[in-house]
C-alpha positions in Angstrom: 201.8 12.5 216.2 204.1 14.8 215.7 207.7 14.9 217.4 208.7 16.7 220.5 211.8 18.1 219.4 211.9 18.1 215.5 209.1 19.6 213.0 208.6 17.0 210.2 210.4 19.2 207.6 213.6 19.3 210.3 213.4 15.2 210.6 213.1 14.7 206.4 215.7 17.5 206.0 218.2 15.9 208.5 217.1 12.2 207.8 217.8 12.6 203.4 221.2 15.1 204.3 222.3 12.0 206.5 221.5 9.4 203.8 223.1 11.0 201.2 226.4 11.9 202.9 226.8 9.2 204.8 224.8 5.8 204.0 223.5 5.6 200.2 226.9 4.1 199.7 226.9 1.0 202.1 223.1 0.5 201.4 222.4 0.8 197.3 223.1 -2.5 197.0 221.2 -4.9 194.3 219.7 -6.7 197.4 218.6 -3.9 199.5 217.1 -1.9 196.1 213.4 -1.5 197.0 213.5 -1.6 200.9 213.2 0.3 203.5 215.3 2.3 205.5 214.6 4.1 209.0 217.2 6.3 209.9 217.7 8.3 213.6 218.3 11.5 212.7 220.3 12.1 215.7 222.5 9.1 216.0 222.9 8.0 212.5 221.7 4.3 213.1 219.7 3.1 210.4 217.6 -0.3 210.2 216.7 -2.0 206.9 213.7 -3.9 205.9 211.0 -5.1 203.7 208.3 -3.7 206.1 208.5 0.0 207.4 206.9 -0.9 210.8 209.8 -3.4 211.5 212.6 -1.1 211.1 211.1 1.5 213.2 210.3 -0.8 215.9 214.0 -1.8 215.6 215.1 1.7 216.2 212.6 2.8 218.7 213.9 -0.6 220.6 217.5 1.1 220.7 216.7 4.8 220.8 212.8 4.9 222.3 212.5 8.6 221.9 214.1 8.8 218.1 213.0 10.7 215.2 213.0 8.4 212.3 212.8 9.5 208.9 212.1 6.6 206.1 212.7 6.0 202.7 212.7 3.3 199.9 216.3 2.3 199.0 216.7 3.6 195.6 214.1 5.3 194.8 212.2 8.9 194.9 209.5 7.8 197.2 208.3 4.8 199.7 204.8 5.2 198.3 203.0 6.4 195.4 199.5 6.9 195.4 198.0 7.6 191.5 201.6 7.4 190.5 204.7 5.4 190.2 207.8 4.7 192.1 210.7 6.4 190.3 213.9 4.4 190.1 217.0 7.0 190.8 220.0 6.8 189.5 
């Protein structure tokens, strides 16, 4: 379903622009390495987890109309289908 306010394209670019300015430092940490992380595009807050669902239901319980982009901490993609998972650096 597609958000009112943001195209998908505006919510990735906005959502990885955030995480790199602003978050991959406090989060790239040897325990968080593999999780996930939803991030409100418009407020910055960001909720961690092993389980997608969870942290969006954690940020849709603060900010019910959010646009959350997601993404595996530390690495290029938080699914491959006939691939792998590529570790960046």
């Amino acid at each position: 379903m597609p958000h009112p306010r943001f195209s998908g394209d505006e919510i990735a670019d906005r959502g990885e622009q955030l995480y790199e300015q602003s978050i991959r430092e406090k989060v790239e940490t040897e325990e968080n390495i593999g999780k996930i992380i939803s991030i409100d595009i418009e407020t910055g807050d960001y909720e961690i987890d092993v389980d997608p669902l969870v942290t969006g239901l954690r940020l849709q319980a603060k900010h019910p109309d959010a646009a959350i982009y997601g993404k595996r901490i530390g690495y290029n993609a938080v699914y491959a289908i006939g691939g792998t998972l590529e570790r960046t650096v």
